[in-house]
N, C-alpha and C positions, 0 to 999 in steps of 0.2 A: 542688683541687676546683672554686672556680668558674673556673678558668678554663678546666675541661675543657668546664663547660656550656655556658659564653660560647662554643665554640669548634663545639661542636655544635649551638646554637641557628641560626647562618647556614645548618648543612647540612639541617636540618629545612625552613629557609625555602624553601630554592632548589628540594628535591625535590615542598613542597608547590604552587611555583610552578609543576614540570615536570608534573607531573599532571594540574593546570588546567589548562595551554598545551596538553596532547596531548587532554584532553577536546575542548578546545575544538575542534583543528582536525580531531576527530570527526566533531565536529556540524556544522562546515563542509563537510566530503566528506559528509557525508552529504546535505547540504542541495543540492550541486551537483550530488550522482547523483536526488534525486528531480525536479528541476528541469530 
């Protein structure tokens, strides 16, 4: 059991990171097209 968490906790991490990363370069195109 916990090594199935351990083992899930990175995949949480990385999709929470993908998220952010693709928010962000959102709000970048975004900021390039109003500009």
């Amino acid at each position: 059991m916990k090594t199935i968490l351990f083992s899930q906790k990175p995949n949480c991490l990385k999709q929470d990171q993908f998220i952010h990363a693709f928010q962000e370069i959102r709000r970048a195109s975004r900021r390039s097209k109003t500009t």
